[in-house]
C-alpha positions in Angstrom: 28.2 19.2 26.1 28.3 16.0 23.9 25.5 14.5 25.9 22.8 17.5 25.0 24.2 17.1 21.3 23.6 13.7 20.9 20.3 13.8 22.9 19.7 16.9 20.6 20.2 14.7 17.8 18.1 12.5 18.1 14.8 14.6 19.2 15.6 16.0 15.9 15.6 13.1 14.1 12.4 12.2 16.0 10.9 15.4 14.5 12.1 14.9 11.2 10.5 11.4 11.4 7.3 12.2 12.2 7.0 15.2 9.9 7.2 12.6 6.9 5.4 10.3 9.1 2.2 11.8 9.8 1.3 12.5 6.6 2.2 8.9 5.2 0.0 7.8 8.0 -2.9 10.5 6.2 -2.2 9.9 3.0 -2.6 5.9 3.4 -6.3 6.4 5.6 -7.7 8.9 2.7 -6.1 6.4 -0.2 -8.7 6.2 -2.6 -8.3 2.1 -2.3 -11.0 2.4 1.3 -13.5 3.8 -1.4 -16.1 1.3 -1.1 -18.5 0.5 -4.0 -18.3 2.4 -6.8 -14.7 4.6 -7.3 -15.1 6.9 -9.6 -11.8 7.5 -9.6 -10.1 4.7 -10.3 -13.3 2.7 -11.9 -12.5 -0.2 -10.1 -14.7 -0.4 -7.0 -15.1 -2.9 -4.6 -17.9 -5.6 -4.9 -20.0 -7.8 -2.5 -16.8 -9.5 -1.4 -15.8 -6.9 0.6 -19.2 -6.3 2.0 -18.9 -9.9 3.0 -15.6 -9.7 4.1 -16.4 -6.5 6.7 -19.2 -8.1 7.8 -17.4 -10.8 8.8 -15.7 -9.3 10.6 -17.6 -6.7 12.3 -19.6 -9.8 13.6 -16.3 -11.9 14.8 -15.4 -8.3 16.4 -18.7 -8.4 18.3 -18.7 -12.4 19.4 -15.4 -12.0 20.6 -16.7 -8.5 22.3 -19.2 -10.6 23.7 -18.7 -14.0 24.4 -16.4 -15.1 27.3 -15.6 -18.2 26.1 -14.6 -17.0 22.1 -12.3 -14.3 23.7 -11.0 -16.9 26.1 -10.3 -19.3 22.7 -8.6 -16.7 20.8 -6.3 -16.1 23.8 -5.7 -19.3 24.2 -4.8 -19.8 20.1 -3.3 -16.6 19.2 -1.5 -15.5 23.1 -0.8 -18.1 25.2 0.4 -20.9 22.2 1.3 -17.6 20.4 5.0 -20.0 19.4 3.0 -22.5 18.0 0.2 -20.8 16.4 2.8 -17.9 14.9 5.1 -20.4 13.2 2.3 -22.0 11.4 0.8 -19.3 10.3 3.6 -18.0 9.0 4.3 -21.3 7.2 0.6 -21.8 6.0 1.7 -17.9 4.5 4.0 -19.4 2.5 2.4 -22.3 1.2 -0.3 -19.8 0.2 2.4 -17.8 -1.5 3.6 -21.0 -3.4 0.3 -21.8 -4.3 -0.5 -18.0 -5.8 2.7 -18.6 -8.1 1.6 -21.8 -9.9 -1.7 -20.3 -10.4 -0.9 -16.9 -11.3 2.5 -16.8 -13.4 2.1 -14.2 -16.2 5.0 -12.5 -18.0 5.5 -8.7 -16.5 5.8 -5.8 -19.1 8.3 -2.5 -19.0 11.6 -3.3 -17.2 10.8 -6.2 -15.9 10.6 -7.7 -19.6 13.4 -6.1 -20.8 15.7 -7.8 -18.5 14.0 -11.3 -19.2 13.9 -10.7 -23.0 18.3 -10.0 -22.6 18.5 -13.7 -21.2 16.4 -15.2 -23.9 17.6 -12.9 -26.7 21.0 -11.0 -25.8 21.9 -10.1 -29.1 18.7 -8.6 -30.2 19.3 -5.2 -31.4 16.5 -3.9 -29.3 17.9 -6.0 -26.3 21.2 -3.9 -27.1 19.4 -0.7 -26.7 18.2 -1.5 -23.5 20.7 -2.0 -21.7 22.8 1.0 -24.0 20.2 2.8 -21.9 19.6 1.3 -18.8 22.8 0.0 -17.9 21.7 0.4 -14.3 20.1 -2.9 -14.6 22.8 -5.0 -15.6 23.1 -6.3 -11.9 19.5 -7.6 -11.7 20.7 -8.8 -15.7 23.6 -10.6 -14.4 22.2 -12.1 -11.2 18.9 -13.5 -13.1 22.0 -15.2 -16.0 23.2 -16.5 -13.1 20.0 -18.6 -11.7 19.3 -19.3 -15.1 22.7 -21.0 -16.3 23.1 -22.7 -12.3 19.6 -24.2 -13.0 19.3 -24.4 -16.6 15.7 -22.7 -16.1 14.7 -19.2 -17.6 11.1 -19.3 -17.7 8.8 -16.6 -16.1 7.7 -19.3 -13.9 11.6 -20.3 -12.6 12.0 -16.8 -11.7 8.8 -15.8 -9.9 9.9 -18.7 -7.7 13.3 -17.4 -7.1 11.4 -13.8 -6.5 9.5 -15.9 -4.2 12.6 -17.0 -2.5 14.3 -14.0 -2.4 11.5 -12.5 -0.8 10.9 -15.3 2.0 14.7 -15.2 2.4 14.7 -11.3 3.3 12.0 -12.4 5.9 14.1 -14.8 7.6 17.0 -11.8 8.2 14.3 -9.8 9.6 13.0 -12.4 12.4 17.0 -12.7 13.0 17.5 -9.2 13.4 14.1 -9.2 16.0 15.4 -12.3 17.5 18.8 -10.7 18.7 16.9 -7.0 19.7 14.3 -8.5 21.6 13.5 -12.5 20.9 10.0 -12.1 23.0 8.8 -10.2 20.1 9.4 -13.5 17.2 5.7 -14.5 17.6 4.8 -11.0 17.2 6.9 -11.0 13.9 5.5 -14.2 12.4 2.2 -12.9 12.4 3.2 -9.6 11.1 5.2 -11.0 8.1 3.1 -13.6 7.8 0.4 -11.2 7.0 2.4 -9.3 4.4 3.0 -12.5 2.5 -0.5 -12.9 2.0 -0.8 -9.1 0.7 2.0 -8.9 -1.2 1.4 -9.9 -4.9 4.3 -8.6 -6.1 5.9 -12.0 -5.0 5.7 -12.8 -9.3 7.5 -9.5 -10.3 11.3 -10.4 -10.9 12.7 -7.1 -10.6 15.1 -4.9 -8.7 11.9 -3.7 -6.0 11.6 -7.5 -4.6 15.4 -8.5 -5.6 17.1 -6.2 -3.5 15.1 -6.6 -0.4 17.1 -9.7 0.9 20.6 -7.7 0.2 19.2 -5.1 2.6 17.4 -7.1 5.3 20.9 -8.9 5.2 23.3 -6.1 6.2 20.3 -4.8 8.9 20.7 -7.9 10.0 24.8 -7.6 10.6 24.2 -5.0 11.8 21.9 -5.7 14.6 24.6 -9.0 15.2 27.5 -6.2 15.7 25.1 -3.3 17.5 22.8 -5.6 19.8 25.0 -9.0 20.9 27.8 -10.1 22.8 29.0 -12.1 20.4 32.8 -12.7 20.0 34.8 -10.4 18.3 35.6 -12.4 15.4 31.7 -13.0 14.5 31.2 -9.4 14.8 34.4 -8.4 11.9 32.8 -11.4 9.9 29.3 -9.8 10.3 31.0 -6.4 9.0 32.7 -7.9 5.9 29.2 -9.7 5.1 28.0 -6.3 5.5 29.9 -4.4 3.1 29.3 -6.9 0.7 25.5 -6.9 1.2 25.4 -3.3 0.8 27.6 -3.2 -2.3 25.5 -6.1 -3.8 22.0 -3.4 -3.3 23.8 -0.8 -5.0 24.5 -2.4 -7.9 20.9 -4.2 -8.0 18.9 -1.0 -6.7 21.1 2.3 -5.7 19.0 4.0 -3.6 18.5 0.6 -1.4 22.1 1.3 0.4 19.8 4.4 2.3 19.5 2.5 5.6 23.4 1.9 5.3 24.0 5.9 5.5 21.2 5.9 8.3 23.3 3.2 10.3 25.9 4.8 9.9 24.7 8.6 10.6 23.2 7.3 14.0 26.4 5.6 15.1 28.7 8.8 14.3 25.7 10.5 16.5 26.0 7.8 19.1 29.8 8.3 19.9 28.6 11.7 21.6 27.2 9.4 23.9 29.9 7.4 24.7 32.3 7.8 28.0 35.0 4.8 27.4 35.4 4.9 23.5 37.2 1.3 22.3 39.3 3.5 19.7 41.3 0.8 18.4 38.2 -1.7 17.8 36.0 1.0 16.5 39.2 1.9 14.3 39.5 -1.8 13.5 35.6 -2.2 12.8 36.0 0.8 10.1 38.7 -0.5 8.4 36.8 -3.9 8.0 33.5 -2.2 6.5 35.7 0.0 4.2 37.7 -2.9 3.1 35.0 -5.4 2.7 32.7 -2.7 1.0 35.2 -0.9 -1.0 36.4 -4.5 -2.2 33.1 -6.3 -3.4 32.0 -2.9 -4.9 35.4 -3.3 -7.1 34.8 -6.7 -7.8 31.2 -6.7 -8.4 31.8 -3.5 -11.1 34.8 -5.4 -12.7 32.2 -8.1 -13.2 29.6 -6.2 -14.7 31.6 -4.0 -17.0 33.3 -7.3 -18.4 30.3 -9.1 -19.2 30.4 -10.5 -22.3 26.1 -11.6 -22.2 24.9 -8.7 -24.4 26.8 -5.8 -25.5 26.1 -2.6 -23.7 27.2 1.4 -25.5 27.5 3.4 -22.1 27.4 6.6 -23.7 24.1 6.0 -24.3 23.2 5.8 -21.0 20.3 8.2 -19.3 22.3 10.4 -16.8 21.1 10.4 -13.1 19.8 14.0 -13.5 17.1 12.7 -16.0 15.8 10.9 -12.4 15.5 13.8 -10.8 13.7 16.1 -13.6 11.1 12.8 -14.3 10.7 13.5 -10.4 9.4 17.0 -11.0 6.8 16.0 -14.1 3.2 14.8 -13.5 2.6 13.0 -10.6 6.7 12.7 -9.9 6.9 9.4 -11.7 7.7 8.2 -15.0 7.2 10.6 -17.7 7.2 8.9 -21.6 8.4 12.6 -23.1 11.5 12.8 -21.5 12.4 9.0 -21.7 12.2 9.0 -25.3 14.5 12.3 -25.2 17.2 10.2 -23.7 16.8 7.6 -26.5 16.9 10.1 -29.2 19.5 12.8 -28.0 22.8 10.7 -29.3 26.1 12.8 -27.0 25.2 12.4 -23.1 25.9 16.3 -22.6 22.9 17.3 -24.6 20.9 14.7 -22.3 22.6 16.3 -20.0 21.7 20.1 -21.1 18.0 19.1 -21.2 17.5 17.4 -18.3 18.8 20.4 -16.5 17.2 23.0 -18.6 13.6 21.0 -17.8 14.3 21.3 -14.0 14.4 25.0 -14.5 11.5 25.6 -16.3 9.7 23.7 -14.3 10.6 25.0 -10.8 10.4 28.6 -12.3 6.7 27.5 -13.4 5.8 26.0 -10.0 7.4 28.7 -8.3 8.4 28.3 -4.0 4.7 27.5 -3.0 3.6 25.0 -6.3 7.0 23.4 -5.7 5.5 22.6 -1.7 2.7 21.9 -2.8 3.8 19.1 -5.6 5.9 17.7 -3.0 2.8 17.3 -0.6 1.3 15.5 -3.4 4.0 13.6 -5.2 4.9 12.5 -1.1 1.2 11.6 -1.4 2.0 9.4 -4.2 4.5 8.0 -3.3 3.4 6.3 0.3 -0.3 6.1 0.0 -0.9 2.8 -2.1 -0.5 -0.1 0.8 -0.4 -2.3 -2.5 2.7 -1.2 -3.6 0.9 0.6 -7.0 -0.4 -2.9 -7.8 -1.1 -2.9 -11.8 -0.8 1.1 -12.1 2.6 0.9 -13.9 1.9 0.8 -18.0 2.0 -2.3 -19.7 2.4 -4.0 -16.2 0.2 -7.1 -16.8 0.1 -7.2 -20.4 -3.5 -7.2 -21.7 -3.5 -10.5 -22.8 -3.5 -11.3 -19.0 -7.0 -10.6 -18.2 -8.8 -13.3 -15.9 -8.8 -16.4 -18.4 -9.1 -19.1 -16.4 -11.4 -21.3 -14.8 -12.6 -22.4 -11.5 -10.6 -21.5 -8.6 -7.8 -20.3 -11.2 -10.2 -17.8 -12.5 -11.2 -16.4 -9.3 -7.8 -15.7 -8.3 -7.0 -13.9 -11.5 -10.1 -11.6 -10.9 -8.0 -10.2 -7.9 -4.9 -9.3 -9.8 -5.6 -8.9 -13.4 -6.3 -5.5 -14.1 -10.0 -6.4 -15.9 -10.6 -8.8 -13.0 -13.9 -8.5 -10.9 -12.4 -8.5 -7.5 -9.0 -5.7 -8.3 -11.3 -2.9 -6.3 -11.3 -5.5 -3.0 -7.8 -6.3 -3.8 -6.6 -2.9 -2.9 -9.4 -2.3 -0.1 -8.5 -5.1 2.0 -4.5 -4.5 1.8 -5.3 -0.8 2.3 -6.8 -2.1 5.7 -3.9 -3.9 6.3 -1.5 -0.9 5.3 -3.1 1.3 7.6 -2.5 -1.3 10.4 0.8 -1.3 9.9 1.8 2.3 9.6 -0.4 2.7 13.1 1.9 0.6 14.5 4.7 2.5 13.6 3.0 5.5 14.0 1.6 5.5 18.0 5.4 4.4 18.9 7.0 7.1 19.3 7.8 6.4 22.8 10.8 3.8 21.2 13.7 5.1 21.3 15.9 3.1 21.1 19.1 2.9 18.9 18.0 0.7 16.4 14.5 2.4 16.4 15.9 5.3 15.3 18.3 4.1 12.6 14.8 2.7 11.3 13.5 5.8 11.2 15.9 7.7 9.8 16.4 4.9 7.0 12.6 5.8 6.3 13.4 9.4 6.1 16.1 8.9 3.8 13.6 6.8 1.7 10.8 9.6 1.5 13.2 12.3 0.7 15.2 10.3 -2.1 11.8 9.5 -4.0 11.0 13.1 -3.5 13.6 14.2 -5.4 13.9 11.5 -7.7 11.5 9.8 -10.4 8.6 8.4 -7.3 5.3 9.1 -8.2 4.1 5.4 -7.0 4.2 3.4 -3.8 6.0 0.5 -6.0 9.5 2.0 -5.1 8.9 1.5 -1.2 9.5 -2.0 -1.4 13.1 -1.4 -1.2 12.1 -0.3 2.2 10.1 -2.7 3.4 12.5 -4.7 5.9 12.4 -1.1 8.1 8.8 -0.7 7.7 8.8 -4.9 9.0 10.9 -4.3 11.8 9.9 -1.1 13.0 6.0 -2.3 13.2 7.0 -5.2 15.3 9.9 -3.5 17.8 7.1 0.2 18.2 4.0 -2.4 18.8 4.6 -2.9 22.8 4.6 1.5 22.8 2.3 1.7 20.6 -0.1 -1.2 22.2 0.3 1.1 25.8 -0.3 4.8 23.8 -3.3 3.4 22.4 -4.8 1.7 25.8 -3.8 5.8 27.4 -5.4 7.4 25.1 -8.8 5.4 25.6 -8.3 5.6 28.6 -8.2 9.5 28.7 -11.1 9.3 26.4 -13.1 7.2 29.0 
């Protein structure tokens, strides 16, 4: 009986999976970013650099099609020195990355500023308010005071570099996680993250979405060192306190970023079903560890950030959590200005409270049961489609004094990621390409099913449904999720390599 529950379990996870999958997978192939030439609906198309750039390609595509001797090269470069090849792409990646940084390095508007403002400023009234408001970003607050005062730096330069860190750093957790699941796959992985370096721009935002990612990839990483080794049982208790302390650490720099926590820890309640000889004591002991170590950081990291002294912080002026969740039903799910500005004007947090919820009514009454499915097919839509992580569609992102400036090679960067550059239309078509890639590979696996490929899923799940019901509305708050997406393209490509090669074959 426990064996057809837990194998019950986890078709239906399966199911779930793909029922957010698919239409991720749709939503990303019809993104308006593939529109080539003129887009009239975004009115920034593409130019003759994408032209270029796909007819480059097409033509490698056919000399490689054609010519022994290129397709025997590219084997030779990209297969049988894959090692080689792999780590140095994946190092050239970050050079490029470095490079991108000192030539692109502008200051970043909304939240982003009002956290770097509070380290150059922290008893400016309007500083005050902030944080009086958004005390959820007090961690970020804290953590960037802390770089700053360890190396005297607090320049928007200093802490696109640390971003950049952070973000290479998260990287290196997910080739140890691949390494211990399956270390054939690490050439695989280099190439994969390798590529997302190089089509990731957010690299010079300093914010929660890019911060937290390491904090995450970190306790995936545990737990892959606990779930998939032989290690000693001492490493594997350490792993569990490191753990806890990486999942308290996201919730205080990003809440919802603890998802694939409750996804690890879902599957493994599931996966006792499964299991004959049951270690009680060690799983007992295990427990205890994680509650201990998590329970205790997520004391001491609180203490820490209701005792700072940096900038004073009124929490009763704090926007309640349900204010989230009615911005979620507005507009395109996202951010909407109106009721922002009623949390800064209504003084006593109940009457926040009381509109917040009294919005959520009218507005479900007003969609009714078949508007409210069909906003969540759209806002779902929103949220998952953009493979540049909404790239310059937040506000006051790049402030406007940012527009390409520069000259020479400087300038021609700056076309590609200033919002009045030439190039922003090719931009998002070429990572749309890429973004399509890589949901395909995650998509045409669904032969995987292994443990860890479904705590993956489920951790995406958990993601689409949270921004659902939550302010979404943008692609921007995937990048929390990334280090699943990562690892999941890279552990489904073997399946997804053979579903491909039987399909074409049934074609054929």
């Amino acid at each position: 009986m426990r064996t057809k529950l837990f194998h019950f379990n986890h078709r239906l996870f399966k199911i779930i999976f793909y029922l957010f999958f698919a239409p991720t997978l749709f939503f990303a192939l019809t993104s308006v970013n593939l529109i080539l030439g003129d887009n009239h609906i975004t009115k920034i198309g593409t130019t003759g650099f994408t032209t270029g750039f796909l007819l480059i390609v097409i033509a490698l595509g056919i000399i490689i099609y054609d010519s022994k001797k290129v397709r025997h090269f590219f084997y030779w470069l990209f297969i049988t020195h894959k090692r080689q090849t792999a780590v140095i792409s994946f190092v050239l990646a970050i050079l490029l990355q470095i490079g991108f940084i000192l030539l692109i390095h502008p200051g970043i508007g909304f939240d982003v500023s009002g956290v770097h403002e509070g380290l150059l400023k922290p008893n400016d009234v309007n500083i005050v308010g902030y944080f009086s408001v958004n005390p959820n970003n007090l961690g970020i607050f804290l953590m960037q005071h802390w770089f700053a005062q360890l190396f005297k730096q607090n320049s928007w330069l200093f802490f696109e570099f640390v971003t950049l860190f952070l973000v290479d750093i998260s990287a290196l957790f997910n080739l140890g996680s691949i390494a211990i699941i399956d270390k054939t796959r690490l050439p695989l992985a280099l190439y994969i993250h390798a590529m997302w370096f190089i089509t990731f721009p957010a690299i010079i935002v300093p914010y929660t979405d890019t911060w937290v990612i390491p904090f995450v990839s970190a306790y995936l990483f545990c737990y892959c060192l606990i779930s998939q080794t032989h290690f000693p049982r001492l490493v594997k208790l350490l792993a569990m306190i490191v753990f806890g302390i990486a999942v308290s650490s996201s919730y205080f720099i990003k809440p919802s970023a603890i998802i694939p926590a409750i996804a690890i820890i879902i599957i493994e309640l599931v996966q006792l079903l499964n299991k004959q000889r049951r270690h009680w004591l060690w799983l007992l002991l295990l427990t205890l560890t994680l509650a201990v170590s998590t329970a205790g950081s997520y004391v001491s990291i609180n203490h820490t950030i209701k005792n700072q002294s940096y900038v004073r912080v009124y929490y009763f002026r704090a926007k309640p959590m349900i204010h989230f969740i009615n911005m979620g039903l507005s507009g395109d799910g996202g951010y909407n200005a109106k009721d922002s500005f009623k949390m800064v004007t209504l003084i006593h947090r109940q009457d926040r409270i009381d509109y917040s919820v009294n919005s959520i009514k009218k507005r479900l009454h007003k969609m009714g049961p078949a508007g409210y499915l069909a906003f969540l097919w759209r806002k779902h839509g929103n949220n998952t489609s953009d493979g540049t992580f909404a790239w310059l569609r937040d506000g006051d992102f790049v402030p406007l004094k940012y527009s390409p400036s520069g000259h020479g090679f400087k300038r021609k960067v700056e076309n590609f990621v200033y919002l009045y550059g030439n190039n922003v239309g090719d931009l998002r078509f070429i990572v749309q390409i890429w973004w399509c890639i890589w949901l395909a590979l995650i998509f045409f696996g669904w032969q995987d099913n292994r443990k860890i490929v479904q705590v993956l899923r489920l951790a995406l799940v958990g993601g689409f449904i949270f921004l659902l019901i939550f302010e979404g509305g943008r692609s921007r708050y995937l990048i929390q999720f990334l280090p699943a997406f990562l690892i999941l393209a890279v552990l489904n490509f073997a399946a997804t390599r053979q579903k491909l090669k039987d399909l074409f074959a049934w074609v054929h």
